[in-house]
N, C-alpha and C positions, 0 to 999 in steps of 0.2 A: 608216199611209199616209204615204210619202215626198212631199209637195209640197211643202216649202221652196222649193225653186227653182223654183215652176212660175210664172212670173208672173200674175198673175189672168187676165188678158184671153184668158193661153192656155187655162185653164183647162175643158175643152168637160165642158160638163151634160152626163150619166150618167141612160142611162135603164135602169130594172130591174125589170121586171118578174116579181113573184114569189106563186105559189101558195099559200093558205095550208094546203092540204091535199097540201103534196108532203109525199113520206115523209122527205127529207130536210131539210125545215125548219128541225127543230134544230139540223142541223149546219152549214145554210147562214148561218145568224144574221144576216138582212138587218138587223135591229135595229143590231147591232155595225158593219154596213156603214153605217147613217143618222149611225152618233155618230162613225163613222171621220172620215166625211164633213164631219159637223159640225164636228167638234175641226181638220179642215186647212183649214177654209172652203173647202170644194172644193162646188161644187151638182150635186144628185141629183135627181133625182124617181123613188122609189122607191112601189111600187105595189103593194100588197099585195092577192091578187084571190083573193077567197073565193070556197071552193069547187073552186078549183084546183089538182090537181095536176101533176107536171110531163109527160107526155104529150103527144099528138097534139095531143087538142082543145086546152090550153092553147097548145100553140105556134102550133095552125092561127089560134088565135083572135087574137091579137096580133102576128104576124109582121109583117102590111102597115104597119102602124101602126110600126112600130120603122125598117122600110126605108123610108118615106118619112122619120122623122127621121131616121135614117144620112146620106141623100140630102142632105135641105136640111141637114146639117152640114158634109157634103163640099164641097155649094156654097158655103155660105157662107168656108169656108176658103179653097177658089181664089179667089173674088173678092177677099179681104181680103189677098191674096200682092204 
């Protein structure tokens, strides 16, 4: 993960949500995403939700939840313009 130049303050929290029973789990390696994270001090909140995989229910379940962070991240970036 390239963020040398990201200055912190730009740097917007990473939300991710991830099933632990999707078929591609392995090859999605959220793991390898947490230490990417970690190693560029870049912040995540990665959410690993048993039981799920990646289908309907999984997205129907968490969608509202991710658009309203989207939202209050949009906003808070016009105000701070």
């Amino acid at each position: 993960m390239q963020t040398k130049n990201i200055p912190q303050d730009h740097k917007q929290l990473l939300l991710v949500d991830q099933g632990t029973d999707d078929e591609m789990y392995d090859s999605l390696r959220p793991e390898s995403l947490r230490q990417a994270c970690e190693n560029a001090n870049y912040p995540l909140q990665l959410r690993l939700r048993k039981g799920y995989d990646h289908g309907y229910y999984f997205v129907a379940s968490f969608i509202e939840e991710h658009l309203r962070f989207h939202a209050k991240a949009l906003e808070e970036a016009l105000q701070n313009k």
